[in-house]
C-alpha positions in Angstrom: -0.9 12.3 12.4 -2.5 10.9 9.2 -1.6 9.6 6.5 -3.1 11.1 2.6 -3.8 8.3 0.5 -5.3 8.9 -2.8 -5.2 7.3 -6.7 -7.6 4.3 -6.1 -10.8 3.7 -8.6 -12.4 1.9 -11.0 -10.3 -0.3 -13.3 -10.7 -3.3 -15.8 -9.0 -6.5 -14.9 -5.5 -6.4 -16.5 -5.1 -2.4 -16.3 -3.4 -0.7 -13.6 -3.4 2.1 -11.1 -1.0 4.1 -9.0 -1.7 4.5 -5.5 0.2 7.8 -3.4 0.4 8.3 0.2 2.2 10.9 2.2 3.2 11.0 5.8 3.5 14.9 6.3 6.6 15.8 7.9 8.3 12.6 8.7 10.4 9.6 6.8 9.5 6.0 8.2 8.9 2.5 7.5 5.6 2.5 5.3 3.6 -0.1 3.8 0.0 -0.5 2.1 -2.8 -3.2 3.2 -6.0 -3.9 1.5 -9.5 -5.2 2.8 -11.8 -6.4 0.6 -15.6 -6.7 1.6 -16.0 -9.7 4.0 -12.4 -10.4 4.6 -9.8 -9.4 7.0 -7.1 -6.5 6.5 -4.0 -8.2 4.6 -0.1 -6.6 3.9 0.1 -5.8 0.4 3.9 -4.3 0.5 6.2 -2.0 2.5 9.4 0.0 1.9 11.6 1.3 4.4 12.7 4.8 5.6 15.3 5.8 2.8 13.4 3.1 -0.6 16.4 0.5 0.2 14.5 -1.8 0.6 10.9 -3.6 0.0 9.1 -6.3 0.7 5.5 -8.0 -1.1 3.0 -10.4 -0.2 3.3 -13.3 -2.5 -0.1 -12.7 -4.1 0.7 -9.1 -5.7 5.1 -10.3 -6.4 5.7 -9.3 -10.7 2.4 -7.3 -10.5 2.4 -4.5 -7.8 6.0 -2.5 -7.4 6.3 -0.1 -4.1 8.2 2.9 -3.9 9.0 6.3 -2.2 10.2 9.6 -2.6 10.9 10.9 1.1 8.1 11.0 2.7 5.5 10.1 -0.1 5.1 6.4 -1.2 3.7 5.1 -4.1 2.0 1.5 -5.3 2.2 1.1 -8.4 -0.4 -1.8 -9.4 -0.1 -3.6 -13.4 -2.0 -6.8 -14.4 -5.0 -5.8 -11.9 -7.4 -9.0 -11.2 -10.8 -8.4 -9.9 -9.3 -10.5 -6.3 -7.2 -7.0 -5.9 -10.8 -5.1 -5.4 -10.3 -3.8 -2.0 -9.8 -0.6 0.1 -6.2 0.2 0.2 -4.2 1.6 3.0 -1.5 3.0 3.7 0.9 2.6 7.3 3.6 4.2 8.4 6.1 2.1 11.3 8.1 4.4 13.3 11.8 4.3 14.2 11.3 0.7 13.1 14.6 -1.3 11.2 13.2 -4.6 9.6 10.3 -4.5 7.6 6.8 -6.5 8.8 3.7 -7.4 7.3 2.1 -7.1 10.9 -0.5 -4.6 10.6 -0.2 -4.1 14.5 3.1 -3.2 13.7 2.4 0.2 12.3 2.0 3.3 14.0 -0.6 5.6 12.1 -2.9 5.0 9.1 -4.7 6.9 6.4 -8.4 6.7 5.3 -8.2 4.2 2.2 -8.5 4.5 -0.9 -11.2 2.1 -3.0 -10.2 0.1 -6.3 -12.5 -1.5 -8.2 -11.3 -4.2 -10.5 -14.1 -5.2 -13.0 -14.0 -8.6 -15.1 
């Protein structure tokens, strides 16, 4: 299965973007991650099956809000700083209760989606 991300690209700092990703046929546990160049792949924020509930890295809480409608989730990213240039991608975690930032956690991916923040 894979994910469809799509919405990322070229921004100044202190716009915004929204990020989509669908997981065809199914409702799960989702989240997006990010890698910028040279670093590891960090959580960025999840959301569980039914949009109860959601849960941010402390580096994007008050600027990026995460939601869903069934099976499409969306990231919706204000006050953009050139330190959220990154590939984005989505996750989905199924049958899964609690929410996790573990990336090895999650079941299937999508592609990425690049945004560009320039200063």
């Amino acid at each position: 299965v894979q994910l469809q991300a799509s919405g990322g690209g070229l921004v100044q700092a202190g716009g915004c973007l929204r990020l989509s990703c669908e997981f065809p046929g199914r409702t799960a546990n989702m989240g997006w991650f990010r890698q910028a160049p040279g670093k590891e792949r960090q959580f960025v924020a999840a959301i569980n099956w039914n949009g109860g509930s959601t849960y941010y890295a402390d580096s994007v809480k008050g600027r990026f809000s995460i939601s869903r409608d069934k099976n499409i989730i969306f990231l919706q990213m204000n006050s953009l700083k050139p330190e959220d240039t990154a590939v984005y991608y989505c996750a989905a975690e199924v049958g899964a209760v609690d929410l996790v930032a573990d990336e090895y956690e999650y079941d299937y991916w999508g592609q990425g989606t690049l945004v560009t923040v320039s200063s």
